[in-house]
Biopython code that builds the backbone (N, CA, C, O; Angstrom):
import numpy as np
from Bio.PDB.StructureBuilder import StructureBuilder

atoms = [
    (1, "UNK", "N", (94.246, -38.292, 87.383)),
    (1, "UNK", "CA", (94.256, -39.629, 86.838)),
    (1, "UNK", "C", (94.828, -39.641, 85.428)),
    (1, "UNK", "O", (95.672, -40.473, 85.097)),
    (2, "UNK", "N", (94.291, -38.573, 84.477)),
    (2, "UNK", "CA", (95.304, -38.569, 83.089)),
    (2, "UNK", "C", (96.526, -38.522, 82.618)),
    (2, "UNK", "O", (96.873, -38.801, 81.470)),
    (3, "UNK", "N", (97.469, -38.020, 83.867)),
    (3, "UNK", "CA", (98.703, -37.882, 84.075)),
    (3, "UNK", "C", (98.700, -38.669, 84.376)),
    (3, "UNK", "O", (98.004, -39.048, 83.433)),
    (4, "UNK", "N", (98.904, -39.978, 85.204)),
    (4, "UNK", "CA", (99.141, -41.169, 85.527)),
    (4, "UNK", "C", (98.992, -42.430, 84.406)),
    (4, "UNK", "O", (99.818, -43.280, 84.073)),
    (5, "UNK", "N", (97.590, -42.201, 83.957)),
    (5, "UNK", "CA", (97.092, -43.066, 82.760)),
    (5, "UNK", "C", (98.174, -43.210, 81.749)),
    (5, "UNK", "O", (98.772, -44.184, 81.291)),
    (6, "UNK", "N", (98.253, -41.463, 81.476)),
    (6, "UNK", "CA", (99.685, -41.285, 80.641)),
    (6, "UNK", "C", (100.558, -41.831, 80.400)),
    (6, "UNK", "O", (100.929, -42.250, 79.304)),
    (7, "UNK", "N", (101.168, -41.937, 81.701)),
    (7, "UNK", "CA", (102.648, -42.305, 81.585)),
    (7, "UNK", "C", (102.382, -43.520, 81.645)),
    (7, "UNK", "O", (103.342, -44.158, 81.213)),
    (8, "UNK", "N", (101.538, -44.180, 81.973)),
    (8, "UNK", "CA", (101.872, -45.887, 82.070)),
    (8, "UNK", "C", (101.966, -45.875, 80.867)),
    (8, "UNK", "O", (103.085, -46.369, 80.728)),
    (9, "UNK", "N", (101.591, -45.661, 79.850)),
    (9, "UNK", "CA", (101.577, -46.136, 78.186)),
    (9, "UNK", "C", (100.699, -47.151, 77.673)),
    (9, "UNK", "O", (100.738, -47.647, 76.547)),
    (10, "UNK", "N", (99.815, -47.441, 78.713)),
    (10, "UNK", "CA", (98.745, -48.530, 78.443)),
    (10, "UNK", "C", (97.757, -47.990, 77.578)),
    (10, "UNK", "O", (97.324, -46.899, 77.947)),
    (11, "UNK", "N", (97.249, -48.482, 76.460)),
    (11, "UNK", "CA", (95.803, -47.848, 76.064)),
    (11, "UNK", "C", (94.673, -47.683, 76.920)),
    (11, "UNK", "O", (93.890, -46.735, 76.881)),
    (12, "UNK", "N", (94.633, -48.637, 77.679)),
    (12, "UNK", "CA", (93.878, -48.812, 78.767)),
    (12, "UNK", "C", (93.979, -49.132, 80.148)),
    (12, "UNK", "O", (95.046, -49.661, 80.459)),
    (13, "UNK", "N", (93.060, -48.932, 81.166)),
    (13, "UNK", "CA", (94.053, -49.536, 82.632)),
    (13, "UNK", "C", (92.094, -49.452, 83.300)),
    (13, "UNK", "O", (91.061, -48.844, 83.019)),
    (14, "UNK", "N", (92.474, -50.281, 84.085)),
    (14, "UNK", "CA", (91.344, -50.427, 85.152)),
    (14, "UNK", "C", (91.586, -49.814, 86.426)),
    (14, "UNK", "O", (92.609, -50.241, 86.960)),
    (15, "UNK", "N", (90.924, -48.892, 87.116)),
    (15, "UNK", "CA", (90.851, -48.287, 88.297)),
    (15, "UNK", "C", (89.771, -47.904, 89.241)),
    (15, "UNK", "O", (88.765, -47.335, 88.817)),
    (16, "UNK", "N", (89.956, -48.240, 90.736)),
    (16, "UNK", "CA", (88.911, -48.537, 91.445)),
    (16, "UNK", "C", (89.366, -47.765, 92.462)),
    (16, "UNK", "O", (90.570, -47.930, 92.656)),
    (17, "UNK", "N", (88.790, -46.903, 93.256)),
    (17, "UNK", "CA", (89.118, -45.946, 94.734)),
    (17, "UNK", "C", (87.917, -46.933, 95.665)),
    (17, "UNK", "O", (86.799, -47.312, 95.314)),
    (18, "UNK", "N", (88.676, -47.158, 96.992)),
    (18, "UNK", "CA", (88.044, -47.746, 97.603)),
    (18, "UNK", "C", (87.587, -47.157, 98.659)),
    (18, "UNK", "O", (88.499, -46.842, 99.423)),
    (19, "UNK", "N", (86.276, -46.801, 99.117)),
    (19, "UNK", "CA", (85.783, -45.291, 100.615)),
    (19, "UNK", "C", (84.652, -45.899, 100.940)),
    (19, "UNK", "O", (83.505, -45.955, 100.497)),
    (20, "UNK", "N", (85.599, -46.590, 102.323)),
    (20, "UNK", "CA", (84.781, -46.915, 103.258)),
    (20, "UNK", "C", (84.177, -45.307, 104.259)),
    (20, "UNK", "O", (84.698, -44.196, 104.164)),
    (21, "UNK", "N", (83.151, -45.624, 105.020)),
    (21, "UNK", "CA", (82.798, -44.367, 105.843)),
    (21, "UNK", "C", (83.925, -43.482, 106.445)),
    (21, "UNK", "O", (85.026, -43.916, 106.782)),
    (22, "UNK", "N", (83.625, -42.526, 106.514)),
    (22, "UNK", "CA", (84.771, -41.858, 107.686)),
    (22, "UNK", "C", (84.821, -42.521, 108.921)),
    (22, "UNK", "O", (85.868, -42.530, 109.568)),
    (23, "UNK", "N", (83.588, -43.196, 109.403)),
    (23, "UNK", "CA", (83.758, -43.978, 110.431)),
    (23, "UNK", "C", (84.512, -45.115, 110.540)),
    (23, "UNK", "O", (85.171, -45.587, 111.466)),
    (24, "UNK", "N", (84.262, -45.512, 109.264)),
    (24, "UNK", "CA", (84.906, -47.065, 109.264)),
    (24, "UNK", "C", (86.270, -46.629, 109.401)),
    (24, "UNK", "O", (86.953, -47.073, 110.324)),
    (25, "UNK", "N", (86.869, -45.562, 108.334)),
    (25, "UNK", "CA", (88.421, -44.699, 108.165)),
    (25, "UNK", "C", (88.832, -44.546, 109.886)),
    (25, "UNK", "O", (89.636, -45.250, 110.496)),
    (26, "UNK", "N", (88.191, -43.654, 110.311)),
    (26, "UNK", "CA", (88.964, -43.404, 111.428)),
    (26, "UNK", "C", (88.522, -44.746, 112.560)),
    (26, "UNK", "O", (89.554, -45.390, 112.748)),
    (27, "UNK", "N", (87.865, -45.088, 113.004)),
    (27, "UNK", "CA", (87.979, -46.936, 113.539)),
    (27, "UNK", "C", (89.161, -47.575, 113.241)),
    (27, "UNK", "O", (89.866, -48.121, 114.089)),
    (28, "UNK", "N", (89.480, -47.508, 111.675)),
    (28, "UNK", "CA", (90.688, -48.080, 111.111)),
    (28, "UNK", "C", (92.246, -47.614, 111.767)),
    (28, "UNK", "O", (93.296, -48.208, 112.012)),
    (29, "UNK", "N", (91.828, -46.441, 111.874)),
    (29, "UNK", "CA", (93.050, -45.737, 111.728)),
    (29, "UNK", "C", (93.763, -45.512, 113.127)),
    (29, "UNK", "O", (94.931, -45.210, 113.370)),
    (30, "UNK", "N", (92.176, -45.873, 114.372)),
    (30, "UNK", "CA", (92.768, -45.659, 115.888)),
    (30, "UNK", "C", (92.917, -47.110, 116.109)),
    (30, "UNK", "O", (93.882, -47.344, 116.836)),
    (31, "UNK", "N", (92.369, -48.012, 115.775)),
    (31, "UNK", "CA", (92.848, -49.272, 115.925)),
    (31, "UNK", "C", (93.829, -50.111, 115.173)),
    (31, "UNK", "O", (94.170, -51.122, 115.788)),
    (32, "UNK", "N", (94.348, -49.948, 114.037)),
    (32, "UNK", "CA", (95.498, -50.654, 113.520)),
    (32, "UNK", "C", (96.658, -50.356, 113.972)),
    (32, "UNK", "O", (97.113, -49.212, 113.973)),
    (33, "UNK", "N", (97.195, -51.284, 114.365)),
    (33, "UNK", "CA", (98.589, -51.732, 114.740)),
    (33, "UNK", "C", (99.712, -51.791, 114.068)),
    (33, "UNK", "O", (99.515, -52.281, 112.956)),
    (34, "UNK", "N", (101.145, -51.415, 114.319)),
    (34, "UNK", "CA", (101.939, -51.610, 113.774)),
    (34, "UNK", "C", (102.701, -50.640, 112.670)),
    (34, "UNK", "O", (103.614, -50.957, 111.907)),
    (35, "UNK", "N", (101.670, -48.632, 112.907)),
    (35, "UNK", "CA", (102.017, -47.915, 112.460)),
    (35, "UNK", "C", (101.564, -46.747, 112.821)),
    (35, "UNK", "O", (100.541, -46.582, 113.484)),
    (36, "UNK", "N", (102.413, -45.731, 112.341)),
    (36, "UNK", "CA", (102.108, -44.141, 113.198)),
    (36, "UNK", "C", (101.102, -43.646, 113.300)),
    (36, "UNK", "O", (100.574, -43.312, 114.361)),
    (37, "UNK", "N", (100.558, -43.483, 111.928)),
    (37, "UNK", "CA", (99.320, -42.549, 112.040)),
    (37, "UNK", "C", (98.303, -42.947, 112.593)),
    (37, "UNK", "O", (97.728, -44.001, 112.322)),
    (38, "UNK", "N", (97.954, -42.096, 113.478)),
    (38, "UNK", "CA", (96.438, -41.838, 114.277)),
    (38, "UNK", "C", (96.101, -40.548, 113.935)),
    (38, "UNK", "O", (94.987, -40.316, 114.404)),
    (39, "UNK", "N", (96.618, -39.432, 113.232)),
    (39, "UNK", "CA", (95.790, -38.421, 113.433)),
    (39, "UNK", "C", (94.415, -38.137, 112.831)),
    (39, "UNK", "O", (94.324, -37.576, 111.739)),
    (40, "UNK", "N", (93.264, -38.547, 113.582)),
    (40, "UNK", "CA", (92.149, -37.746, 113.389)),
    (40, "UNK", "C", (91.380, -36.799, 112.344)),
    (40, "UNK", "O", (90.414, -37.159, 111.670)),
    (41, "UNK", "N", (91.979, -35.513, 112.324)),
    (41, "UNK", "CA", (91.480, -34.481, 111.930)),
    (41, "UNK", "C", (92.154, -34.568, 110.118)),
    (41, "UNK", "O", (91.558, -34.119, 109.139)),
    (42, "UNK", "N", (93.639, -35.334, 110.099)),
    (42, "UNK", "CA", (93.766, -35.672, 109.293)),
    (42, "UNK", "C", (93.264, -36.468, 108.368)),
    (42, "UNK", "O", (93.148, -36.266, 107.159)),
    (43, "UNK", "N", (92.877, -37.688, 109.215)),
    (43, "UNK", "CA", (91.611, -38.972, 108.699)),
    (43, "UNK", "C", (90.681, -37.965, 107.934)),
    (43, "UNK", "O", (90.963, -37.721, 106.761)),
    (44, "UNK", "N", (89.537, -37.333, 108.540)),
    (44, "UNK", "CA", (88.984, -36.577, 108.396)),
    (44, "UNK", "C", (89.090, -35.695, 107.016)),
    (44, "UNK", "O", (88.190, -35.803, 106.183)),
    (45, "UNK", "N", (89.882, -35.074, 106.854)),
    (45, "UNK", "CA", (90.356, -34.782, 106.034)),
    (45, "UNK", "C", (90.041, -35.022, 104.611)),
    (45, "UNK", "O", (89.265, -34.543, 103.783)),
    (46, "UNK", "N", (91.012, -36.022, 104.647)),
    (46, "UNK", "CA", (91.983, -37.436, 103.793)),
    (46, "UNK", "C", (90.167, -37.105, 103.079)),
    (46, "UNK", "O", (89.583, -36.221, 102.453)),
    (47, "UNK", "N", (89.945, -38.124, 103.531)),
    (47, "UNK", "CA", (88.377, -39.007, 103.782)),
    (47, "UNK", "C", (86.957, -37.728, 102.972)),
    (47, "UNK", "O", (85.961, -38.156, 102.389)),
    (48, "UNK", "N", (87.222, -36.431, 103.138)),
    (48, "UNK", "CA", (85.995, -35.597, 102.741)),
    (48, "UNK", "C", (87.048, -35.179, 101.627)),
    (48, "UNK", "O", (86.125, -35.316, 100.823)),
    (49, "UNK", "N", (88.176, -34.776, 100.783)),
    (49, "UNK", "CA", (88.531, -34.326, 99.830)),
    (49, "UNK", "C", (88.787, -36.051, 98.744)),
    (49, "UNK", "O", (89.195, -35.915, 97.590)),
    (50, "UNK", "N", (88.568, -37.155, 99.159)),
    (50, "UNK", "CA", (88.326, -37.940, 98.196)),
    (50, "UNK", "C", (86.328, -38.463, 98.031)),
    (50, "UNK", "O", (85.774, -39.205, 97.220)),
    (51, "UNK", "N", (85.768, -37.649, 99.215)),
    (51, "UNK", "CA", (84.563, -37.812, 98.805)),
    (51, "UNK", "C", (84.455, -36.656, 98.000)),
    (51, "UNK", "O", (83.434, -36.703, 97.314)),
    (52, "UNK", "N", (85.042, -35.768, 97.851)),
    (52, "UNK", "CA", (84.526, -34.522, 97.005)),
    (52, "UNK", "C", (85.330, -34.188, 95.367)),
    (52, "UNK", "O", (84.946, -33.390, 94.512)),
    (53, "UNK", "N", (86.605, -35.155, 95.324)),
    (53, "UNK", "CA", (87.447, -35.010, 94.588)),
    (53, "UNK", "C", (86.030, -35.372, 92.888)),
    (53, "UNK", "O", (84.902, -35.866, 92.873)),
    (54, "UNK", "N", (86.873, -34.841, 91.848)),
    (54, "UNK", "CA", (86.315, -35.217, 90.451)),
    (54, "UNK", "C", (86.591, -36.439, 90.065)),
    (54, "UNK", "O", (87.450, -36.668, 89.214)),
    (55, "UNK", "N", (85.735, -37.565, 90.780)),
    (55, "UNK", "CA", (86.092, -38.807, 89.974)),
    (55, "UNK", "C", (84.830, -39.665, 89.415)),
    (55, "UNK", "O", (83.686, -39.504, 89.839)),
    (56, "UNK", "N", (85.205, -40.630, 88.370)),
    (56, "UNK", "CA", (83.599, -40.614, 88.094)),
    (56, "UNK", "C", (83.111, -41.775, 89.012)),
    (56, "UNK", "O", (83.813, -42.743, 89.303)),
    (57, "UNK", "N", (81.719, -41.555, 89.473)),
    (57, "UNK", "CA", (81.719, -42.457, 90.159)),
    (57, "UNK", "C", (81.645, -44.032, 89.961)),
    (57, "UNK", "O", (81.826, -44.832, 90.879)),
    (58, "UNK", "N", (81.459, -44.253, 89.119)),
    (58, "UNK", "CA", (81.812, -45.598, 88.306)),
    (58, "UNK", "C", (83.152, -46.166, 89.136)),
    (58, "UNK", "O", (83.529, -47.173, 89.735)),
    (59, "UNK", "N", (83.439, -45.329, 88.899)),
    (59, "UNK", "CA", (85.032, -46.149, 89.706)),
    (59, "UNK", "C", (85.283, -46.091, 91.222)),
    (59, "UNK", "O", (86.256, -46.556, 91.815)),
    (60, "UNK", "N", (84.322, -45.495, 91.697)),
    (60, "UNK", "CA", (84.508, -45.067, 93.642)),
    (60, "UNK", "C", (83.690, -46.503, 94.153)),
    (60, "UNK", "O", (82.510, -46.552, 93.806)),
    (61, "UNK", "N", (84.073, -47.354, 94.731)),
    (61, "UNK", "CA", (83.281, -48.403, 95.364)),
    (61, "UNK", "C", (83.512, -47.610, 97.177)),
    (61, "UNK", "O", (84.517, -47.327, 97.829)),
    (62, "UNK", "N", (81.904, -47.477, 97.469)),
    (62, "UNK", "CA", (81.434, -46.451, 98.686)),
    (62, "UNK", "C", (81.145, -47.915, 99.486)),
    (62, "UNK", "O", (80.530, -48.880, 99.032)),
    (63, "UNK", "N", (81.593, -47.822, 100.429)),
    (63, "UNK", "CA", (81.160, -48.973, 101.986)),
    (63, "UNK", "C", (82.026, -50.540, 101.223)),
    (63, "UNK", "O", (81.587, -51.688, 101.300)),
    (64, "UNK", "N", (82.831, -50.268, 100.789)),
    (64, "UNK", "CA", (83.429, -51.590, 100.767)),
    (64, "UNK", "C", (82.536, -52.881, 101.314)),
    (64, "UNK", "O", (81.604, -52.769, 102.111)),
    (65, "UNK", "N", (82.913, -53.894, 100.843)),
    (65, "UNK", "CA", (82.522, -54.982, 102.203)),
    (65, "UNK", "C", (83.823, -54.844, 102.891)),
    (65, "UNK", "O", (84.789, -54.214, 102.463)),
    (66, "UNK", "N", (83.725, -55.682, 104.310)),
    (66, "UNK", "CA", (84.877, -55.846, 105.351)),
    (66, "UNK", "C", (85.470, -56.750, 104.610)),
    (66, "UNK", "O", (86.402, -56.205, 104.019)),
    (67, "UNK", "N", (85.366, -58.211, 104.268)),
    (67, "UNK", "CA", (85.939, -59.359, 103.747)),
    (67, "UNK", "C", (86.728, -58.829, 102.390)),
    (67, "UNK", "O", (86.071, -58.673, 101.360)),
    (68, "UNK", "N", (88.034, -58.577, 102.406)),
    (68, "UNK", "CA", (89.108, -58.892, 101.715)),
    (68, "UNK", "C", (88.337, -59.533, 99.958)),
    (68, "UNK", "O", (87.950, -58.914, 98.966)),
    (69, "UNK", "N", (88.388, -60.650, 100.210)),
    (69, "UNK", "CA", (87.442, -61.883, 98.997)),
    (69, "UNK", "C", (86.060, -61.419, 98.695)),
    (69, "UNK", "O", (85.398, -61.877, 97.764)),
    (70, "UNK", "N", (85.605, -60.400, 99.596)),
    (70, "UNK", "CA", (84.506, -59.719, 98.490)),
    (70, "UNK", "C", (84.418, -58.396, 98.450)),
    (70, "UNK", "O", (83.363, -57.799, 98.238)),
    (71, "UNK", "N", (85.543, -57.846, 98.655)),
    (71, "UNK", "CA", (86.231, -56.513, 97.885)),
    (71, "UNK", "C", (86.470, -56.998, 96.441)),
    (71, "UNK", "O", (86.052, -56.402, 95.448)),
    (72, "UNK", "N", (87.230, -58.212, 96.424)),
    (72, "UNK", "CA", (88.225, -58.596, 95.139)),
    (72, "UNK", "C", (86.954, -59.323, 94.176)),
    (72, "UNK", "O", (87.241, -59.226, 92.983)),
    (73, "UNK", "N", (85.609, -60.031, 94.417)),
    (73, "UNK", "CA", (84.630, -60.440, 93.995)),
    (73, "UNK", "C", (83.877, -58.741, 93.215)),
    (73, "UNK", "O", (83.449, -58.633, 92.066)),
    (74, "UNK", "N", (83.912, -57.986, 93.939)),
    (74, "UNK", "CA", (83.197, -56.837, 93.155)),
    (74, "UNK", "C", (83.506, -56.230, 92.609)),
    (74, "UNK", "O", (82.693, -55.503, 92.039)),
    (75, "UNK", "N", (85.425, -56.012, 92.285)),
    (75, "UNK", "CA", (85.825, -55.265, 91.634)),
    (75, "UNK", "C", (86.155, -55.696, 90.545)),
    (75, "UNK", "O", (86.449, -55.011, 89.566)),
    (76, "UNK", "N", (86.128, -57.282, 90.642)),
    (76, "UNK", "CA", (86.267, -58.315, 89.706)),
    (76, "UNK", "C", (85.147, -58.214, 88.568)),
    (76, "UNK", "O", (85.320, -58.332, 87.355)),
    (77, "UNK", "N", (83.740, -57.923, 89.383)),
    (77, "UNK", "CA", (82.743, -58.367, 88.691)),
    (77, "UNK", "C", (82.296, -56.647, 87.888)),
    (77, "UNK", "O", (81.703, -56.610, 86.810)),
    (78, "UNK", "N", (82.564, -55.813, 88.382)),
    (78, "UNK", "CA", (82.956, -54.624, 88.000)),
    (78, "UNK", "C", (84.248, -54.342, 86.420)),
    (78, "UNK", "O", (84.362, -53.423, 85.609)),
    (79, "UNK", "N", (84.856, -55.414, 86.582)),
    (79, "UNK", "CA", (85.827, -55.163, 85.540)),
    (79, "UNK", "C", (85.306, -55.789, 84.698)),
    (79, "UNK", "O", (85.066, -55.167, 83.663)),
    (80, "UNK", "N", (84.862, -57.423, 84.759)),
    (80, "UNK", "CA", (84.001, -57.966, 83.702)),
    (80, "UNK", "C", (82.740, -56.980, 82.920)),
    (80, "UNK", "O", (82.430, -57.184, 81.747)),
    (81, "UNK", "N", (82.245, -56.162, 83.561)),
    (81, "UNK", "CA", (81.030, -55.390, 82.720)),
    (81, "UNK", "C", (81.914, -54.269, 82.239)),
    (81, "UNK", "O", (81.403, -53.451, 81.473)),
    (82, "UNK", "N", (83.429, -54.097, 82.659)),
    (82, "UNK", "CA", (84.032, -53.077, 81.624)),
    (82, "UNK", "C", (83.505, -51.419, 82.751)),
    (82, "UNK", "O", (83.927, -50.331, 82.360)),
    (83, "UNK", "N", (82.960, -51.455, 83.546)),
    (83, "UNK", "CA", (82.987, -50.733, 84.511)),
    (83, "UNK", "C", (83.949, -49.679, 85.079)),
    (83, "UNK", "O", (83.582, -48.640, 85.627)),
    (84, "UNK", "N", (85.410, -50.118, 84.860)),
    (84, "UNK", "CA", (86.523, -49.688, 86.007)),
    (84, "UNK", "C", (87.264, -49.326, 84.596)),
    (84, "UNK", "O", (88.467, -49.155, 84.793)),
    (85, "UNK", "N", (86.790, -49.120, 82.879)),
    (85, "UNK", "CA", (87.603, -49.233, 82.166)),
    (85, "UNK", "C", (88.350, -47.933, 81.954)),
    (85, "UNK", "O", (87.530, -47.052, 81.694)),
    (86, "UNK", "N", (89.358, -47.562, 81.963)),
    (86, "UNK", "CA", (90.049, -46.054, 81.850)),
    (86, "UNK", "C", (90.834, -46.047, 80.694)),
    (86, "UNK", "O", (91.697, -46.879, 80.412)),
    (87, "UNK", "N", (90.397, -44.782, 79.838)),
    (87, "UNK", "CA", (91.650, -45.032, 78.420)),
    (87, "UNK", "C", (91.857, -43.856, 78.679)),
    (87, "UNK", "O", (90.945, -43.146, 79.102)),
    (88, "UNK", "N", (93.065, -43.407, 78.487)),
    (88, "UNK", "CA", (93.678, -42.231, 78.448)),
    (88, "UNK", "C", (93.645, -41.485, 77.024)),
    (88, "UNK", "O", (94.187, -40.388, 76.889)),
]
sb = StructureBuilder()
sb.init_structure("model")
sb.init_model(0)
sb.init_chain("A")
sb.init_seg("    ")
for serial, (resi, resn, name, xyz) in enumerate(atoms, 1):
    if name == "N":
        sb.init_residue(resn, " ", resi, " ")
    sb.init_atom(name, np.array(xyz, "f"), 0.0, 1.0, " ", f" {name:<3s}", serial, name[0])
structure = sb.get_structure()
């Protein structure tokens, strides 16, 4: 993330990782339409090295809601308390 922070040149930036279950992930991933990936073991994967990655958790929102408009309500309300704040 500091390398990224970096280069934007922002003093500051807001950032949010979004991890729904592995279940919900792979559900997602055998049922959406309109693109390649299905692999599985990859999902899988993906899904346990961003549950294990170094991030703080402040910024990991775990089980999403489903609704779109209250993803964007919590990350919203998350940025207002200064929550999601990242300075490089």
């Amino acid at each position: 993330m500091a390398t990224f922070a970096e280069e934007t040149g922002l003093a500051t930036l807001h950032y949010v990782i979004l991890l729904p279950s592995v279940d919900t992930c792979l559900e997602r991933v055998l049922t959406r339409q309109g693109h390649g990936f299905t692999d599985e073991p990859a999902t899988r994967k993906m899904h346990d090295e961003f549950s294990r990655a170094s991030i703080a958790e402040r910024h990991v929102l775990r089980n999403p809601p489903d609704a779109p408009d209250e993803v964007a309500d919590e990350v919203g309300a998350r940025v207002e308390r200064g929550v999601l704040t990242y300075r490089p």
